[in-house]
C-alpha positions, 0 to 999 in steps of 0.5 A: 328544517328548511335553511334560509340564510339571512338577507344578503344584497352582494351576488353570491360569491361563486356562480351555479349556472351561467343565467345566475351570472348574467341576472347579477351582472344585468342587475349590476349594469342597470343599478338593481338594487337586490336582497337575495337569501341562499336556501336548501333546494326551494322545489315547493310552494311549501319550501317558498314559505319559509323563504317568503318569511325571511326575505318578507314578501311571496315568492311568486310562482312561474310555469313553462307551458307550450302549444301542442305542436311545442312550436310557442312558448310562454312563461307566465307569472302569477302569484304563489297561491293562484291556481293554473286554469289553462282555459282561463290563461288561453282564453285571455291570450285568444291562444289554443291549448297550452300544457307544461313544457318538457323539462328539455324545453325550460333547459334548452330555452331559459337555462334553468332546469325543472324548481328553478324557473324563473322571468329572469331567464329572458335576459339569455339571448336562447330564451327569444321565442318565449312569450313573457306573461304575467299576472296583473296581481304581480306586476301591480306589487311593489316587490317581487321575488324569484329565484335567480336562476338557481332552486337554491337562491332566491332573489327580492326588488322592486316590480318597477326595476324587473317591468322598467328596467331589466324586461326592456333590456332583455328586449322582451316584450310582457303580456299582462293578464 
């Protein structure tokens, strides 16, 4: 059985990676208000589930992709059950071809390692020369949810707060598609 704990909205009381630190020092200073649940390895949409259930809205889903030349970088988010169609993605960005990042590549540049990646990352200042992307789906829901920099903690607030508040501070600007 997949373990979800019950909400919580305090930051954990032990940090896992420095970008989990930072998200929940950042959401402190701008007054984010969160819901977070602590889980088993989150690595699946499936394993996404189960926590959608208990925190009650979609995880979404957040890929690391780069040209061929691995010189561009981009981070899109889109919802949990919307296919990645690179023609589509390139096509919308009038970009060549993009395919998944190496998993060095998401460490190096976002902190976070291959089940754990996430837009929160664009607050570490290593992650400037990734492209933020999100779908158009996402930006207009009230609530978003991600992990938190961590496959084992997942986090929930208002679109508003991550489109107004924490993306402006990061000093990332964010493409919509």
């Amino acid at each position: 059985m997949f373990k979800v704990s019950d909400p919580l909205t305090t930051p954990p009381p032990a940090f896992a990676t420095p970008l989990q630190q930072k998200v929940y020092e950042t959401f402190a200073a701008l007054g984010i208000p969160f819901e977070r649940v602590d889980t088993d390895p989150g690595l699946t949409m499936e394993d996404c589930a189960h926590i959608d259930a208990k925190i009650g809205v979609r995880i979404v889903k957040t890929v690391f992709l780069c040209n061929r030349q691995q010189t561009a970088f981009y981070l899109y988010v889109t919802t949990d059950d919307k296919p990645f169609v690179t023609r589509e993605f390139c096509g919308a960005l009038g970009i060549p071809r993009v395919s998944f990042a190496p998993a060095e590549k998401l460490q190096e540049l976002t902190g976070v390692t291959v089940g754990a990646t996430t837009v929160l990352s664009a607050i570490l200042p290593e992650s400037a020369p990734v492209q933020l992307v999100m779908d158009r789906a996402v930006a207009e829901s009230d609530w978003f949810a991600c992990t938190d920099g961590t496959a084992t903690c997942f986090v929930k607030f208002r679109t508003r707060d991550l489109l107004d508040r924490y993306l402006p501070a990061s000093g990332h600007s964010l493409s919509l598609i």
